[in-house]
C-alpha positions as CSV (number, residue, x, y, z in Angstrom):
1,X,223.4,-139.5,-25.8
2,X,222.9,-142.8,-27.0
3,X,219.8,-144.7,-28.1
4,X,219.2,-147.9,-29.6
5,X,215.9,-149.8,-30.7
6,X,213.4,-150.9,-27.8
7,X,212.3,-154.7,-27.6
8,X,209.0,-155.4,-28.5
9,X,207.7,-156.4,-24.7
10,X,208.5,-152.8,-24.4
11,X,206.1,-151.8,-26.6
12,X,203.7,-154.4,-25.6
13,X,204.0,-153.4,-22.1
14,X,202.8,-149.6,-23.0
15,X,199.9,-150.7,-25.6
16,X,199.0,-153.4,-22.8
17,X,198.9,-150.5,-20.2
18,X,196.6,-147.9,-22.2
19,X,194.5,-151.1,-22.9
20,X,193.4,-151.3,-19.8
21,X,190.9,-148.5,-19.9
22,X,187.1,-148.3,-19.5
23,X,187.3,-145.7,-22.7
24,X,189.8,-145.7,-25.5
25,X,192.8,-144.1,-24.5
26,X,193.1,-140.7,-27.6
27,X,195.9,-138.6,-28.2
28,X,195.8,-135.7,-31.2
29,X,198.1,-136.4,-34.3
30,X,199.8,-133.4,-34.7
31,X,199.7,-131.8,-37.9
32,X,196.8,-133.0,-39.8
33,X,194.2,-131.2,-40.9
34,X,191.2,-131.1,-40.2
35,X,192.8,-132.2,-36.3
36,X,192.6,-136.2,-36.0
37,X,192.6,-138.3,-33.3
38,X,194.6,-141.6,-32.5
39,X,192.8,-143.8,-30.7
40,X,194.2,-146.8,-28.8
41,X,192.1,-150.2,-28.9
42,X,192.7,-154.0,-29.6
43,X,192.0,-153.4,-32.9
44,X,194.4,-150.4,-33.8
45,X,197.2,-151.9,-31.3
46,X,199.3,-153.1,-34.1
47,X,199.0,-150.0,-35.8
48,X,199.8,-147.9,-32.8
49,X,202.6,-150.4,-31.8
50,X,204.2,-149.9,-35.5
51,X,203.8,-146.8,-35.4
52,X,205.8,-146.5,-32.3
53,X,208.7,-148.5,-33.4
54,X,209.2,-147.0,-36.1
55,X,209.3,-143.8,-34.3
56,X,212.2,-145.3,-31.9
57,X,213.8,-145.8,-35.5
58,X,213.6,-142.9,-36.9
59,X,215.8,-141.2,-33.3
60,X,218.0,-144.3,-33.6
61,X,218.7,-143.3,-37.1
62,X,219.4,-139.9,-37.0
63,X,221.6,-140.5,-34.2
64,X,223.9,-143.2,-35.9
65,X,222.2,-143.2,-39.5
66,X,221.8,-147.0,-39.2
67,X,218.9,-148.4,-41.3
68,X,216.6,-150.5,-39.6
69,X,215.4,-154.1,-41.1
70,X,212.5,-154.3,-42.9
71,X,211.6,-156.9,-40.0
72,X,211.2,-154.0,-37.6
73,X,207.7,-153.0,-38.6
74,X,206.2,-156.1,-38.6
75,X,205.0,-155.8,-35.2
76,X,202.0,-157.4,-33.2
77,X,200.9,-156.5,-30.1
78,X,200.8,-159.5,-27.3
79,X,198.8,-158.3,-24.6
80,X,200.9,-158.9,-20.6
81,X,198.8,-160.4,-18.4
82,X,198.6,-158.9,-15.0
83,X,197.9,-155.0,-13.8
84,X,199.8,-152.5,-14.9
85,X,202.3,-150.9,-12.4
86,X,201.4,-146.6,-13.1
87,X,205.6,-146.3,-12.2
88,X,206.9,-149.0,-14.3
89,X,204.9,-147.7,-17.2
90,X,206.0,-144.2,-16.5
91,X,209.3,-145.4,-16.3
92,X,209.1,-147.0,-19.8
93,X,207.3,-144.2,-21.5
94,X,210.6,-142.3,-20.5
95,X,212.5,-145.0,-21.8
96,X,210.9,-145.2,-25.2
97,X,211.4,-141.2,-25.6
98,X,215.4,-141.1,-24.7
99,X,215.7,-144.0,-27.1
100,X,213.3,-142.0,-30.3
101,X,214.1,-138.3,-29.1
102,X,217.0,-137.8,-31.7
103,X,214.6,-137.4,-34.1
104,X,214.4,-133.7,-35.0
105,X,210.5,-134.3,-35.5
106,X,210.1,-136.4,-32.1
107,X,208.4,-133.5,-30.4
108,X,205.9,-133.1,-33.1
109,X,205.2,-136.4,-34.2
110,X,202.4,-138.4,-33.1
111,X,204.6,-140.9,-31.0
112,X,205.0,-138.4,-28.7
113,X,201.6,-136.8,-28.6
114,X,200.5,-141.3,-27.6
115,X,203.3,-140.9,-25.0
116,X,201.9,-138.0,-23.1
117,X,198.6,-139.3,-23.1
118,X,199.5,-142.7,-21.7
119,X,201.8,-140.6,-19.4
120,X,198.6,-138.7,-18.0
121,X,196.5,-141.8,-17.7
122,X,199.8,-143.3,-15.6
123,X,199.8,-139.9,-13.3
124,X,195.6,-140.4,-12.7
125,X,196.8,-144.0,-11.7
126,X,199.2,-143.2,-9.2
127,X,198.2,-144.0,-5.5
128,X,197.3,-141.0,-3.7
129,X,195.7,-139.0,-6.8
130,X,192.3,-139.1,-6.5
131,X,193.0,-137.9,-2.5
132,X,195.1,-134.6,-3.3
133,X,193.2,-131.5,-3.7
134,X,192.4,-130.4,-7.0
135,X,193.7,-127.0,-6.9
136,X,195.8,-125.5,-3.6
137,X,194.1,-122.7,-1.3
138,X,195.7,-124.0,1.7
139,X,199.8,-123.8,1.7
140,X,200.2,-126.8,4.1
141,X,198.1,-128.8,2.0
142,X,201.0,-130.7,-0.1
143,X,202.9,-131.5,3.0
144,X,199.9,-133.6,3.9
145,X,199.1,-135.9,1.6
């Protein structure tokens, strides 16, 4: 495997896609106690977008022990203008994990746990969701939709 540090558009791209929400997109941090919530607005979006990177670091690290510039965490977040696309952002969220998954803590961490919310919020997206059944009682069903 190899991994390196994702651009900051990438990140952007992400925040910009929870963003665009009627409701806060949440995730739980694992590990704390008593349970905490992250919580994605415009006013946390730095935060979440630091918090992010510096994830991606930590798998780049343990993979080739580099040490990341101080530089690195000074992100902001610059909204994209447009719609997001549910597949390119699904496409990216898988990105961003290959890149951070070396960290033995990846799994765990709260990175992850903001990936497979955005990840769900993608899937809701996708065209044809809201059609397919919600549950399967009829075994033809899936071949139809």
């Amino acid at each position: 495997m190899s991994s390196m540090l994702v651009h900051s558009a990438h990140i952007d791209a992400l925040l910009t896609a929870g963003l665009a929400r009627q409701v806060p997109l949440r995730w739980r941090i694992p590990g704390t106690n008593p349970v905490r919530d992250g919580v994605l607005t415009f006013d946390t979006a730095d935060a979440v977008g630091t918090m992010l990177l510096l994830a991606n670091a930590d798998g780049v690290r343990a993979e080739y022990g580099e040490v990341v510039p101080s530089t690195f965490v000074d992100y902001r977040f610059r909204e994209l203008r447009g719609p997001a696309h549910p597949v390119v952002v699904l496409k990216a969220i898988d990105f961003l994990e290959y890149q951070s998954c070396g960290a033995a803590d990846w799994a765990a961490g709260e990175a992850s746990a903001f990936c497979n919310a955005l990840r769900r919020e993608m899937i809701q997206r996708l065209y044809g969701y809201d059609e397919a059944p919600w549950g399967i009682s009829n075994r033809n069903v899936f071949l139809a939709c």
